[in-house]
mmCIF file of the N, C-alpha and C atoms, coordinates in Angstrom:
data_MODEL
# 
_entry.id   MODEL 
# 
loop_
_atom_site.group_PDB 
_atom_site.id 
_atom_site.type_symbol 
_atom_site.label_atom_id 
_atom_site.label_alt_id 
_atom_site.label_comp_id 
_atom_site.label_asym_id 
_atom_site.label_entity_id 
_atom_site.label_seq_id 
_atom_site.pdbx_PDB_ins_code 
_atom_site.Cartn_x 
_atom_site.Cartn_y 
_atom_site.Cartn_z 
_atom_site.occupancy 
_atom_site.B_iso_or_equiv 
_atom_site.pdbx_formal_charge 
_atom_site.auth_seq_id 
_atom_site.auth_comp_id 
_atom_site.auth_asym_id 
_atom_site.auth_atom_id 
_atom_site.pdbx_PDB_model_num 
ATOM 1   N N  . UNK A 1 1  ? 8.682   0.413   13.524  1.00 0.00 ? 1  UNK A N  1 
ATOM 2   C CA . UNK A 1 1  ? 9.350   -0.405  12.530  1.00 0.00 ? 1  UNK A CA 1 
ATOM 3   C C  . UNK A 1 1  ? 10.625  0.290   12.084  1.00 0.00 ? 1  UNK A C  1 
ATOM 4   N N  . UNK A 1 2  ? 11.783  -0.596  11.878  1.00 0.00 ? 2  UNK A N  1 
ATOM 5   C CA . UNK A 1 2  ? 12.916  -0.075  11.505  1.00 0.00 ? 2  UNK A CA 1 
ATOM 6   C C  . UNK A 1 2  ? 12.503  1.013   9.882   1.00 0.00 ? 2  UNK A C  1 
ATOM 7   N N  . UNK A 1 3  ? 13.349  1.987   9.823   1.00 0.00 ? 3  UNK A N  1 
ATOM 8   C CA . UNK A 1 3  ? 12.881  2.728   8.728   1.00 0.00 ? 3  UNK A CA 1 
ATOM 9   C C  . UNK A 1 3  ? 13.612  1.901   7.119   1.00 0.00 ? 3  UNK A C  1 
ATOM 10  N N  . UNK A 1 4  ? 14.470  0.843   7.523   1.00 0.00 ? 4  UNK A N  1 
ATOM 11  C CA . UNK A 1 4  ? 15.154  -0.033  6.509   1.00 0.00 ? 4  UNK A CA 1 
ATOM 12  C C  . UNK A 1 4  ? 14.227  -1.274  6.116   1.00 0.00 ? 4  UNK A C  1 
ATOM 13  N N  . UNK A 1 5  ? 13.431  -1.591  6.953   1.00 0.00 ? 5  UNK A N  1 
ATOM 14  C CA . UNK A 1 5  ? 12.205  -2.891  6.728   1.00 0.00 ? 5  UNK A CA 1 
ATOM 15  C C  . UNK A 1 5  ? 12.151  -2.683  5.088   1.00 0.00 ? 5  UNK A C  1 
ATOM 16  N N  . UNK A 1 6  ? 12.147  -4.306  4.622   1.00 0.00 ? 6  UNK A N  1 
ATOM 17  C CA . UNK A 1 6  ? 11.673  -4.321  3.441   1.00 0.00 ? 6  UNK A CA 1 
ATOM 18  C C  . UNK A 1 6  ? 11.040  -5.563  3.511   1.00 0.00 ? 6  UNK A C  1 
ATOM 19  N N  . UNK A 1 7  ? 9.922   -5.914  2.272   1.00 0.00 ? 7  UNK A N  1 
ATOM 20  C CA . UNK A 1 7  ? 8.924   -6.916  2.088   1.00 0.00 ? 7  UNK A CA 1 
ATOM 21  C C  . UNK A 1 7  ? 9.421   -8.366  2.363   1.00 0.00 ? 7  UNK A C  1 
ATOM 22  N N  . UNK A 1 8  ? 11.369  -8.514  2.182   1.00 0.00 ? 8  UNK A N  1 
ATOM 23  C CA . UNK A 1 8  ? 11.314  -9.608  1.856   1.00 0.00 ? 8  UNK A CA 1 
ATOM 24  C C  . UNK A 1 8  ? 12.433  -9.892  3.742   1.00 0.00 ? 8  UNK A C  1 
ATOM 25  N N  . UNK A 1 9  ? 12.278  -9.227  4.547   1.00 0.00 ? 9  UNK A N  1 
ATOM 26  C CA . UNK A 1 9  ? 12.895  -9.458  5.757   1.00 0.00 ? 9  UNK A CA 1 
ATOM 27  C C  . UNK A 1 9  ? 11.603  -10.617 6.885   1.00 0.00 ? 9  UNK A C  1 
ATOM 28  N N  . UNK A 1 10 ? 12.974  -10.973 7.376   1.00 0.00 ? 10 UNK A N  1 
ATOM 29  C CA . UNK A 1 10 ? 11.764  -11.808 8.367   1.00 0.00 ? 10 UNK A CA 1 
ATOM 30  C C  . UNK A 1 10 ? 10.822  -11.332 9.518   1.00 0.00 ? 10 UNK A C  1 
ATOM 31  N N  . UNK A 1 11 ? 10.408  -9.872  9.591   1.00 0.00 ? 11 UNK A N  1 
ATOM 32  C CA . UNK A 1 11 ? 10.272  -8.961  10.553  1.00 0.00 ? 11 UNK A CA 1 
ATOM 33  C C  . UNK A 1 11 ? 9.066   -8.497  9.900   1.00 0.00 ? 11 UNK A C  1 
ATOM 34  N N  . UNK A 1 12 ? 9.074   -8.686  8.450   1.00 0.00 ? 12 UNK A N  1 
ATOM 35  C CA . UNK A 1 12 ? 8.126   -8.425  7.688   1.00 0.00 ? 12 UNK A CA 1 
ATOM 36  C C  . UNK A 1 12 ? 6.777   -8.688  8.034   1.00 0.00 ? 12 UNK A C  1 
ATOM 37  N N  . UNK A 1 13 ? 5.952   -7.829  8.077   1.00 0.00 ? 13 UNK A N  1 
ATOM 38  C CA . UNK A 1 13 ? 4.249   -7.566  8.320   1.00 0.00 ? 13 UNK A CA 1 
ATOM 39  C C  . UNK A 1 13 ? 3.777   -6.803  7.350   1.00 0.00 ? 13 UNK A C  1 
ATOM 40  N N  . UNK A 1 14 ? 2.397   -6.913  6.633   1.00 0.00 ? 14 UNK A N  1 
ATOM 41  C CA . UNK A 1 14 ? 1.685   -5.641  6.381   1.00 0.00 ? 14 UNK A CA 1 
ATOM 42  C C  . UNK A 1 14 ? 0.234   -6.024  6.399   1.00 0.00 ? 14 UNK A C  1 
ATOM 43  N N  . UNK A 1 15 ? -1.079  -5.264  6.681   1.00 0.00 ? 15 UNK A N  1 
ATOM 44  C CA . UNK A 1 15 ? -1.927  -5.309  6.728   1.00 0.00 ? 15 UNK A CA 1 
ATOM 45  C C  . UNK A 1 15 ? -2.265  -4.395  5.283   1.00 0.00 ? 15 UNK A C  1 
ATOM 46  N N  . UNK A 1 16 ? -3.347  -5.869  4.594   1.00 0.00 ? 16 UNK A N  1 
ATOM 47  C CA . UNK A 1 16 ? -4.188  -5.109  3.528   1.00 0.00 ? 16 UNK A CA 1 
ATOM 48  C C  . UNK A 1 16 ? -6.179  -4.612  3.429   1.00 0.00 ? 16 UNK A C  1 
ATOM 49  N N  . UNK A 1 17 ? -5.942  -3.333  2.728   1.00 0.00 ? 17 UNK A N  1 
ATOM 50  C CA . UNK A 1 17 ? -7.227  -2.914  3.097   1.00 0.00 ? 17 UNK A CA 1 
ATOM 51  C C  . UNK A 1 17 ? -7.695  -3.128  1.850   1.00 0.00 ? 17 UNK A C  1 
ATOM 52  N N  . UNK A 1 18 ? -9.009  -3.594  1.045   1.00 0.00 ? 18 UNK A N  1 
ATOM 53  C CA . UNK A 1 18 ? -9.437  -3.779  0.188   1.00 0.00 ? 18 UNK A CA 1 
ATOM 54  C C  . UNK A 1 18 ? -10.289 -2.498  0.157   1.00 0.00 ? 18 UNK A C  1 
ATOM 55  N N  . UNK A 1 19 ? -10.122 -1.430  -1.344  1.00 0.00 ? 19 UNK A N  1 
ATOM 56  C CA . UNK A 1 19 ? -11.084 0.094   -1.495  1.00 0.00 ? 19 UNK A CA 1 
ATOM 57  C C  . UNK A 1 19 ? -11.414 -0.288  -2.725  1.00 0.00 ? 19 UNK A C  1 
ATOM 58  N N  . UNK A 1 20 ? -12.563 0.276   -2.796  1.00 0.00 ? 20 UNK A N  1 
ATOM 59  C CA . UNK A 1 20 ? -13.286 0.844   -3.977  1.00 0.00 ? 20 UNK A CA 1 
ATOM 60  C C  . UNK A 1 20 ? -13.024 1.587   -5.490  1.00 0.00 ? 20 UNK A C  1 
ATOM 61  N N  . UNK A 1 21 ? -11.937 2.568   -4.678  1.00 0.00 ? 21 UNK A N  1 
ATOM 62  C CA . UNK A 1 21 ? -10.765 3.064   -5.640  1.00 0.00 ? 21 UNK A CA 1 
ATOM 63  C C  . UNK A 1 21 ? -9.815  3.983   -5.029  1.00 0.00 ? 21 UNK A C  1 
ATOM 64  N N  . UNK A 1 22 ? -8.764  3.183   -5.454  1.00 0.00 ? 22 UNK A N  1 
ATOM 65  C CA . UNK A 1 22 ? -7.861  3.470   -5.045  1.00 0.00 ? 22 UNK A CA 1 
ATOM 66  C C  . UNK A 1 22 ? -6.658  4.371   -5.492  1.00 0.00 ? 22 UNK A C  1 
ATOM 67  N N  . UNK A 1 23 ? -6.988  5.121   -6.658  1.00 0.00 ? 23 UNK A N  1 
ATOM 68  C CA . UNK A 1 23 ? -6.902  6.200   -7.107  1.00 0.00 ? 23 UNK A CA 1 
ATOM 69  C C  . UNK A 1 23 ? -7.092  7.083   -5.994  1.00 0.00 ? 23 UNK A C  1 
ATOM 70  N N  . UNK A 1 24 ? -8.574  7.485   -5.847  1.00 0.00 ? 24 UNK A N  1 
ATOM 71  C CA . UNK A 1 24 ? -9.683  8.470   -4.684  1.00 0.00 ? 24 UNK A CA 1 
ATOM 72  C C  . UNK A 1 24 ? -8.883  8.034   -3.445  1.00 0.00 ? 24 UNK A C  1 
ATOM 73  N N  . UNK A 1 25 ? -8.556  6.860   -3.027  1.00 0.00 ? 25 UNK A N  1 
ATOM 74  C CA . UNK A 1 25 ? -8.312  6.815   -1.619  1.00 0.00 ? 25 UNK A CA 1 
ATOM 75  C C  . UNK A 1 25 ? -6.668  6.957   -1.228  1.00 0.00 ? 25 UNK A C  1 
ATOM 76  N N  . UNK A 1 26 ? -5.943  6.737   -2.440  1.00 0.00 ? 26 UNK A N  1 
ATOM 77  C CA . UNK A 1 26 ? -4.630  6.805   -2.226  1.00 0.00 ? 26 UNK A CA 1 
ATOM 78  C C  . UNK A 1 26 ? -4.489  8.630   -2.664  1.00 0.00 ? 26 UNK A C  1 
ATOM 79  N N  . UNK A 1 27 ? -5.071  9.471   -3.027  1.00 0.00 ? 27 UNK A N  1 
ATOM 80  C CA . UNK A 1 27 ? -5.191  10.755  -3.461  1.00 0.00 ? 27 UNK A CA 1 
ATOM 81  C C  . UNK A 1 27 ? -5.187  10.930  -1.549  1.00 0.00 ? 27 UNK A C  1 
ATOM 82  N N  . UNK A 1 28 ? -6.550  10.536  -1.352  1.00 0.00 ? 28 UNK A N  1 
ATOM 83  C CA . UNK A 1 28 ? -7.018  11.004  0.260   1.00 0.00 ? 28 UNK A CA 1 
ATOM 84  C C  . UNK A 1 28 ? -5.843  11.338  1.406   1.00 0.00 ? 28 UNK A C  1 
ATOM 85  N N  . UNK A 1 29 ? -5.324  10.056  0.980   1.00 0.00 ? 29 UNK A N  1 
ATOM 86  C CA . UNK A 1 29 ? -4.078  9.515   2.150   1.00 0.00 ? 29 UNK A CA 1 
ATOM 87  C C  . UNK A 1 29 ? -2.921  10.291  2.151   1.00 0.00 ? 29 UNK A C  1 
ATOM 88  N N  . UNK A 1 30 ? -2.776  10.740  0.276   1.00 0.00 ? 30 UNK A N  1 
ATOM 89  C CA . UNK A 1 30 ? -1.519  11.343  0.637   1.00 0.00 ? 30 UNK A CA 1 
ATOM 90  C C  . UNK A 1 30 ? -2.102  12.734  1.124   1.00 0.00 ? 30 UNK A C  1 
ATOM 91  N N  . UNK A 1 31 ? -2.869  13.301  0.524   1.00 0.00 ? 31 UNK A N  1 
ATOM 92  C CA . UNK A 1 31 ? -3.334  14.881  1.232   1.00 0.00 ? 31 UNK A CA 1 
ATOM 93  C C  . UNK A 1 31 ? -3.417  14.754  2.836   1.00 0.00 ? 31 UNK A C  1 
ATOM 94  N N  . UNK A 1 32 ? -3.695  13.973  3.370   1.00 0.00 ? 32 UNK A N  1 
ATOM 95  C CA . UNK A 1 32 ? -3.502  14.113  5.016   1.00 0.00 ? 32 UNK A CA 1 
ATOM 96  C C  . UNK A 1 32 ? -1.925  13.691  5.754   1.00 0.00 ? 32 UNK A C  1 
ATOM 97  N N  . UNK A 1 33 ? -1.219  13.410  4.372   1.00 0.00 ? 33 UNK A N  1 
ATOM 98  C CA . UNK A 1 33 ? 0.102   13.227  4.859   1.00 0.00 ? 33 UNK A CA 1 
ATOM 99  C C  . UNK A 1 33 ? 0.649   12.074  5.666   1.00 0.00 ? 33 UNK A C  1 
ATOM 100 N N  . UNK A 1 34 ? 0.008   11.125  4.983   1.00 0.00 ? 34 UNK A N  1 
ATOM 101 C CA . UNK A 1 34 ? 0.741   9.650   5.261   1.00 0.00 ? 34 UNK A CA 1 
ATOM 102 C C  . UNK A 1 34 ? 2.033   9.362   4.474   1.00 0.00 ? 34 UNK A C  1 
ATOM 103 N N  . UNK A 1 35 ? 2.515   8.218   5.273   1.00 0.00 ? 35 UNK A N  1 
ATOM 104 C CA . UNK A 1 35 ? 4.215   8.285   4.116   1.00 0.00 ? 35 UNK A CA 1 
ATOM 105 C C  . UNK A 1 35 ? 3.699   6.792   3.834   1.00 0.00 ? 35 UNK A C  1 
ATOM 106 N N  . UNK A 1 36 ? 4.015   7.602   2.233   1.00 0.00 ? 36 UNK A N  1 
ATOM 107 C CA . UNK A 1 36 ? 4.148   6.576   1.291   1.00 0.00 ? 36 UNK A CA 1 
ATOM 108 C C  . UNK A 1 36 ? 5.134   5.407   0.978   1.00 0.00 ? 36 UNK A C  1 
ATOM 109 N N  . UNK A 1 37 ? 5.246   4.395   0.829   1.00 0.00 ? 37 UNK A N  1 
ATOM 110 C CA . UNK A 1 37 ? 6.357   3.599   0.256   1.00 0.00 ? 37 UNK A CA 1 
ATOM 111 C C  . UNK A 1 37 ? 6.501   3.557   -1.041  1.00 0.00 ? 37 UNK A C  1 
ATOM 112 N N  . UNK A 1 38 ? 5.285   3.186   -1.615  1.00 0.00 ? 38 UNK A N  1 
ATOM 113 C CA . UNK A 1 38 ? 5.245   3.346   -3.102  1.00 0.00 ? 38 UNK A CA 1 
ATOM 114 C C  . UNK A 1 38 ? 5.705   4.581   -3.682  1.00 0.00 ? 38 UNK A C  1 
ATOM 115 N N  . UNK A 1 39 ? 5.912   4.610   -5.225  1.00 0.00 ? 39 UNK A N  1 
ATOM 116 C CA . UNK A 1 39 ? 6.056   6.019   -5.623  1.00 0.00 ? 39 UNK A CA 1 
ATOM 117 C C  . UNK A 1 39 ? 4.461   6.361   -6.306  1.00 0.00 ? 39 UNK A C  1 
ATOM 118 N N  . UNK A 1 40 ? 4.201   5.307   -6.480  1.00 0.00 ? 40 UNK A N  1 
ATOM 119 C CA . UNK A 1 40 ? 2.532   5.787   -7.222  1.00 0.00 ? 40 UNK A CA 1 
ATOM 120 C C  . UNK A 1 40 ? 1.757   4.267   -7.207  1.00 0.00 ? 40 UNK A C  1 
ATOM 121 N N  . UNK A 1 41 ? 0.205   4.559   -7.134  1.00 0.00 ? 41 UNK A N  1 
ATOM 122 C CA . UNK A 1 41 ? -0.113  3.005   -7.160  1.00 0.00 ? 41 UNK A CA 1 
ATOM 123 C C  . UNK A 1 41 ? 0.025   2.479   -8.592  1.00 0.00 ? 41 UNK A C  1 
ATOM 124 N N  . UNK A 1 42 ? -0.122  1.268   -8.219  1.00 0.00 ? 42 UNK A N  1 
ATOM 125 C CA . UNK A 1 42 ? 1.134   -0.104  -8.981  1.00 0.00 ? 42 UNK A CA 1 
ATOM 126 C C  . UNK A 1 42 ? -0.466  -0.600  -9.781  1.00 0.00 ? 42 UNK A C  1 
ATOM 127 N N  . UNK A 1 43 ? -0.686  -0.546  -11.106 1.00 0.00 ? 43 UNK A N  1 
ATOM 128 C CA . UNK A 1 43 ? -1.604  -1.448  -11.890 1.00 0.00 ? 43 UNK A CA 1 
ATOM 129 C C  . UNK A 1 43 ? -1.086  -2.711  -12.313 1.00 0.00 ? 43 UNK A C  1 
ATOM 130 N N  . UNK A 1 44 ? -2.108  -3.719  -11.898 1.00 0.00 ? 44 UNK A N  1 
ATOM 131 C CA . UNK A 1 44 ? -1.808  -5.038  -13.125 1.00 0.00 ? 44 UNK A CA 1 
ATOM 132 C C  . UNK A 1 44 ? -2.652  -5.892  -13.902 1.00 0.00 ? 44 UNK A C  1 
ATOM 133 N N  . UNK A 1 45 ? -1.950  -5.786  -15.044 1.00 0.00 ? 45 UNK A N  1 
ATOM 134 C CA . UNK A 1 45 ? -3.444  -6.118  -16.250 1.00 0.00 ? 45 UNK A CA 1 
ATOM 135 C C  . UNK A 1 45 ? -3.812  -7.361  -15.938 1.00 0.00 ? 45 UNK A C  1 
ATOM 136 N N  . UNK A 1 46 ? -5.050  -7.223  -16.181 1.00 0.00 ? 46 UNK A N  1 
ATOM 137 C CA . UNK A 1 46 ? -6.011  -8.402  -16.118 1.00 0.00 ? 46 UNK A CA 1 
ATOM 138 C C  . UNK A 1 46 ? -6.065  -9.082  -14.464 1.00 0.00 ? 46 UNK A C  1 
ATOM 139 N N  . UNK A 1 47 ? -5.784  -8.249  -13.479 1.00 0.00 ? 47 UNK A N  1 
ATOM 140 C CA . UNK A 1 47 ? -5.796  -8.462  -12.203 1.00 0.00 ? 47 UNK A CA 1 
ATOM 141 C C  . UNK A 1 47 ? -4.878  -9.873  -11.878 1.00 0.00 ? 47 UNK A C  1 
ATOM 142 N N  . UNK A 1 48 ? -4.181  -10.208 -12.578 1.00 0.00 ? 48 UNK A N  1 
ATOM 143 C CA . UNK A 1 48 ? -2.972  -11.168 -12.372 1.00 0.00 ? 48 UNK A CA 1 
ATOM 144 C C  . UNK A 1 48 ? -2.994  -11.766 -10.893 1.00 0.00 ? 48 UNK A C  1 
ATOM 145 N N  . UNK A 1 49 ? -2.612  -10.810 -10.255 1.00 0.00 ? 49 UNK A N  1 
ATOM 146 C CA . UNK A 1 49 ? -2.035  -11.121 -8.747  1.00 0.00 ? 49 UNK A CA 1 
ATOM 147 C C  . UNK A 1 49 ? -3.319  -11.234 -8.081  1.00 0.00 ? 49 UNK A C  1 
ATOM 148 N N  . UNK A 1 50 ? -4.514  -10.875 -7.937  1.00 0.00 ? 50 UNK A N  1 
ATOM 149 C CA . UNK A 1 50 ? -5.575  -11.540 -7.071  1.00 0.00 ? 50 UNK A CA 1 
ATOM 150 C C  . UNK A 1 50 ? -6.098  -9.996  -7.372  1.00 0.00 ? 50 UNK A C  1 
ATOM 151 N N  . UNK A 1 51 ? -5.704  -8.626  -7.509  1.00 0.00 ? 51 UNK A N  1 
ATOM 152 C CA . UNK A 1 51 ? -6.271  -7.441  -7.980  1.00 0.00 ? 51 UNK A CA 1 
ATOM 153 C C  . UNK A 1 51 ? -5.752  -6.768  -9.021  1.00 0.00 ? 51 UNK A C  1 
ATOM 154 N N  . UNK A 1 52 ? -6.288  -5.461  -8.970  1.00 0.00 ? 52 UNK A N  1 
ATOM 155 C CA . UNK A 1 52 ? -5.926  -5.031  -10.297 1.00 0.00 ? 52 UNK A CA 1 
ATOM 156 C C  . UNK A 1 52 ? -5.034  -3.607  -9.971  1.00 0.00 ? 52 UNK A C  1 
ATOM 157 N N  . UNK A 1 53 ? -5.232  -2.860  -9.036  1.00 0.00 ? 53 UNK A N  1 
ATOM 158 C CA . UNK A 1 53 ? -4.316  -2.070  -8.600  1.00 0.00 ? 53 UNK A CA 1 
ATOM 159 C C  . UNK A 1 53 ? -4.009  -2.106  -6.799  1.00 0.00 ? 53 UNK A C  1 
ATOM 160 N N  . UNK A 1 54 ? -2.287  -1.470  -6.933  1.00 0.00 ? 54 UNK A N  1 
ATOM 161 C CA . UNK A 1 54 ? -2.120  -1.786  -5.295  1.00 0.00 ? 54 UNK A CA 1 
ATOM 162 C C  . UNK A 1 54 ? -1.281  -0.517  -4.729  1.00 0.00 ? 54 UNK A C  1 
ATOM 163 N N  . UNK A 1 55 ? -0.993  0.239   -3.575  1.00 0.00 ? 55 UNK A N  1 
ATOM 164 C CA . UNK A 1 55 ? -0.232  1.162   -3.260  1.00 0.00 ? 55 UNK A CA 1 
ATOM 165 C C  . UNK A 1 55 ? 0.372   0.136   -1.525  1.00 0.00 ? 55 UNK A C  1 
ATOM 166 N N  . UNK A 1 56 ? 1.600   0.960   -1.210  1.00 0.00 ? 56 UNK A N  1 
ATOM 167 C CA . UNK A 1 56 ? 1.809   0.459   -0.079  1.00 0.00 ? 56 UNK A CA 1 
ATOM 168 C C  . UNK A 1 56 ? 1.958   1.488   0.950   1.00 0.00 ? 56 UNK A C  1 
ATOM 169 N N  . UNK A 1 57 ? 1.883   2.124   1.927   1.00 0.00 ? 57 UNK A N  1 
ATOM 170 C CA . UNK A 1 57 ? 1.791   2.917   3.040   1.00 0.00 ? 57 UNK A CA 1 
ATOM 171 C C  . UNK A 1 57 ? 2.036   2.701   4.499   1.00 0.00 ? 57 UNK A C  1 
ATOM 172 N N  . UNK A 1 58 ? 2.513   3.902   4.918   1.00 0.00 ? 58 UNK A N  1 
ATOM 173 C CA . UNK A 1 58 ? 2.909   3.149   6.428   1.00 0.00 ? 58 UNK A CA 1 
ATOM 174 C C  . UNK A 1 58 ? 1.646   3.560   7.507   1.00 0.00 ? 58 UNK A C  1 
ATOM 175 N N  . UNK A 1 59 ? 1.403   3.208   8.267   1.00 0.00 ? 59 UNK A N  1 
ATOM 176 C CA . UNK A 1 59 ? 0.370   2.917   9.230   1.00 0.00 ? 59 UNK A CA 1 
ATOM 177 C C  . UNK A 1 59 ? 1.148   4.192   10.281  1.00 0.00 ? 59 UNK A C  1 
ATOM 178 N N  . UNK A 1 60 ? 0.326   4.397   11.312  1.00 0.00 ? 60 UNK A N  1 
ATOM 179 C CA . UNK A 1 60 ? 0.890   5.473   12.125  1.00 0.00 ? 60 UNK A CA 1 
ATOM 180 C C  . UNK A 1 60 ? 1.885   4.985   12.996  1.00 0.00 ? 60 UNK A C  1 
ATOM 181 N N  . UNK A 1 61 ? 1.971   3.710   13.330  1.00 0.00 ? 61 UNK A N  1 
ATOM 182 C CA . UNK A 1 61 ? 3.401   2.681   13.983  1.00 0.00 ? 61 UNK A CA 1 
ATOM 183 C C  . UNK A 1 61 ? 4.109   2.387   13.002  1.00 0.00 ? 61 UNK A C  1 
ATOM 184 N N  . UNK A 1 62 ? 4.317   3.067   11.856  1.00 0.00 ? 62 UNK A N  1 
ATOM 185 C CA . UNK A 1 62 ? 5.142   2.959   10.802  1.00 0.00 ? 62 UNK A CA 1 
ATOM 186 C C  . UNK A 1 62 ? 5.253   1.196   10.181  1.00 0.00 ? 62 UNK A C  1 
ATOM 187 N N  . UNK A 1 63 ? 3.689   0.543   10.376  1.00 0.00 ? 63 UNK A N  1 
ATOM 188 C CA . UNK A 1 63 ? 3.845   -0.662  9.833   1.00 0.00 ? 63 UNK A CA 1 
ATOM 189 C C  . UNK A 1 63 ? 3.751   -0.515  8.309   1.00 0.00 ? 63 UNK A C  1 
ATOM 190 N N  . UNK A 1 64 ? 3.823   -1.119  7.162   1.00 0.00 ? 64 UNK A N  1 
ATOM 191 C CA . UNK A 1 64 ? 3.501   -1.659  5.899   1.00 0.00 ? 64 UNK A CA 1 
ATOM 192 C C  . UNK A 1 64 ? 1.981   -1.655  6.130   1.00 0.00 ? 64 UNK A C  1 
ATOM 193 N N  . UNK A 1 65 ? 1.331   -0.774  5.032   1.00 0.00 ? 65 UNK A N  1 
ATOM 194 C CA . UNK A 1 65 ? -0.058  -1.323  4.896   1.00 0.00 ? 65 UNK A CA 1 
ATOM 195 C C  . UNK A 1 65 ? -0.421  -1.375  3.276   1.00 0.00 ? 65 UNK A C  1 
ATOM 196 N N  . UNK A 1 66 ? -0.893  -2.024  2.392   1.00 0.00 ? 66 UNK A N  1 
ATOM 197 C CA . UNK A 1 66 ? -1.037  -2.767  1.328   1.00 0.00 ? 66 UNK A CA 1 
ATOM 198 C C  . UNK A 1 66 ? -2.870  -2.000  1.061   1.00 0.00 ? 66 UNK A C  1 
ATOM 199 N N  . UNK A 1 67 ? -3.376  -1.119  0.138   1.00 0.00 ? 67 UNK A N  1 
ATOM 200 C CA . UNK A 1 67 ? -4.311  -0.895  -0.463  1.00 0.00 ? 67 UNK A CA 1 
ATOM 201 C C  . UNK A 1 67 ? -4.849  -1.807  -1.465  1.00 0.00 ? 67 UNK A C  1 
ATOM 202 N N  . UNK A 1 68 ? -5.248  -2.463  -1.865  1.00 0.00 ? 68 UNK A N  1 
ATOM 203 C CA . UNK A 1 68 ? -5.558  -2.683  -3.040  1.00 0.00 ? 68 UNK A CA 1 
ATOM 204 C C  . UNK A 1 68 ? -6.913  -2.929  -3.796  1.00 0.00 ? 68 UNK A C  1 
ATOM 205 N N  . UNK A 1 69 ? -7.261  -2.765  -4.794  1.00 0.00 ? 69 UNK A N  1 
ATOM 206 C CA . UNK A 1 69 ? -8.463  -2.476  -5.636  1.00 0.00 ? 69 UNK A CA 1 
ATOM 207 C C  . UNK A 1 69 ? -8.818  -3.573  -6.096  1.00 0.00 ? 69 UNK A C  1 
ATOM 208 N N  . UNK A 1 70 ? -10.050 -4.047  -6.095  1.00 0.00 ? 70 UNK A N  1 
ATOM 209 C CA . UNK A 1 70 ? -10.004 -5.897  -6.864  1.00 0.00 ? 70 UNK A CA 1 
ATOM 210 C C  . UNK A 1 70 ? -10.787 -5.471  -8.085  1.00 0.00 ? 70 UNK A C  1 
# 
């Protein structure tokens, strides 16, 4: 993936993984040295958007991948 990709291009992909917590698992990810997109995971009150917290990360083909906590 281009290293300029952003959410709102037409090239745009990301695969989401639904965790348990995502605190613990976004801790995990960065200690083994995945690259992050986010700067920290993203909370939203009262789970608004369909969850309640989300991080974004790149996959080892440098795709978009979407964590999020329901």
């Amino acid at each position: 993936m281009p290293e300029d990709e952003r959410a709102n291009d037409l090239i745009h992909h990301e695969t989401c993984l639904v965790v348990d917590d995502i605190e613990l698992a976004s801790r995990l990810i960065r200690q083994a040295g995945v690259p992050f997109i986010s700067s920290a995971v993203v909370k939203t009150p009262n789970a608004e958007a369909g969850f309640r917290a989300a991080v974004f990360v790149r996959d080892p083909g440098g795709h978009p991948m979407e964590l999020v906590e329901r």
